[in-house]
C-alpha positions, -999 to +999 in steps of 0.1 A: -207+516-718-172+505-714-156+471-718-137+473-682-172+461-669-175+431-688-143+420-666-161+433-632-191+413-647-172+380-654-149+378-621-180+387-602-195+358-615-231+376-625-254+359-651-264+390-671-276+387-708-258+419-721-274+430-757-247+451-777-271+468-803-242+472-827-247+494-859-205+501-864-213+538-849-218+563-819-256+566-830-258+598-811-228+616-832-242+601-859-274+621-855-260+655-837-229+658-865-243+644-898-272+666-902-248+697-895-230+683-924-199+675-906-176+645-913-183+616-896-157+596-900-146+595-863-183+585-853-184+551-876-162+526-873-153+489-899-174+459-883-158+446-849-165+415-839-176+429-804-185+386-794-149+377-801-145+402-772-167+390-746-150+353-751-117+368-743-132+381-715-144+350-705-182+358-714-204+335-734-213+361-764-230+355-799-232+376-830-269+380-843-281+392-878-308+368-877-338+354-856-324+322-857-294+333-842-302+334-808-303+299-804-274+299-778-288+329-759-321+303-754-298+277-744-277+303-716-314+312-705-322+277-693-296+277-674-269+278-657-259+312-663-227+311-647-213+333-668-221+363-685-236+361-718-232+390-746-253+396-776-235+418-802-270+423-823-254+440-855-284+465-867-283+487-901-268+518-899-291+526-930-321+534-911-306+554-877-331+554-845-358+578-852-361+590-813-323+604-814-333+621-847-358+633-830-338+643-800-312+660-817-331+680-842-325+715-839-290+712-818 
């Protein structure tokens, strides 16, 4: 939930395959402000380019908007996995996660 841990992550030298689903918001605001019909303009945020990140971290990372995409995360899961690797998976924002509709309904 917070960046700090990608450098606990990295200097601790753990292998984990970190997926970022990434749709340029806080999904939950999204879905407890917007139907209330407030602004949501401090819930969405321009495209990041949350890979770029990881690097300077010192992660492997990949941006995916495609299947054929992952090709490097198959390649960090055979091995070694010395280093962290981060997935920043950019997902619409068009079609927003039916259970947190679901979950904030009525709040």
């Amino acid at each position: 939930m917070g960046i700090a841990e990608l450098d606990t992550i990295r200097r601790l030298g753990l292998g984990m395959l970190i997926v970022v689903w990434n749709d340029e918001a806080y999904g939950a605001e999204v879905h407890h402000f917007g139907p209330a019909g407030h602004a949501l303009s401090t819930v969405v945020f321009p495209e990041t380019d949350l890979a770029a990140v990881a690097r300077g971290y010192g992660c492997a990372a990949v941006t995916v908007r495609k299947p054929e995409d992952l090709d490097p995360v198959r390649e960090w899961l055979a091995g070694p996995r010395d280093v962290p690797m981060v997935v920043d998976a950019k997902v619409t924002a068009d079609h927003p996660s039916w259970w947190l509709e679901e979950a904030f309904r009525g709040h």
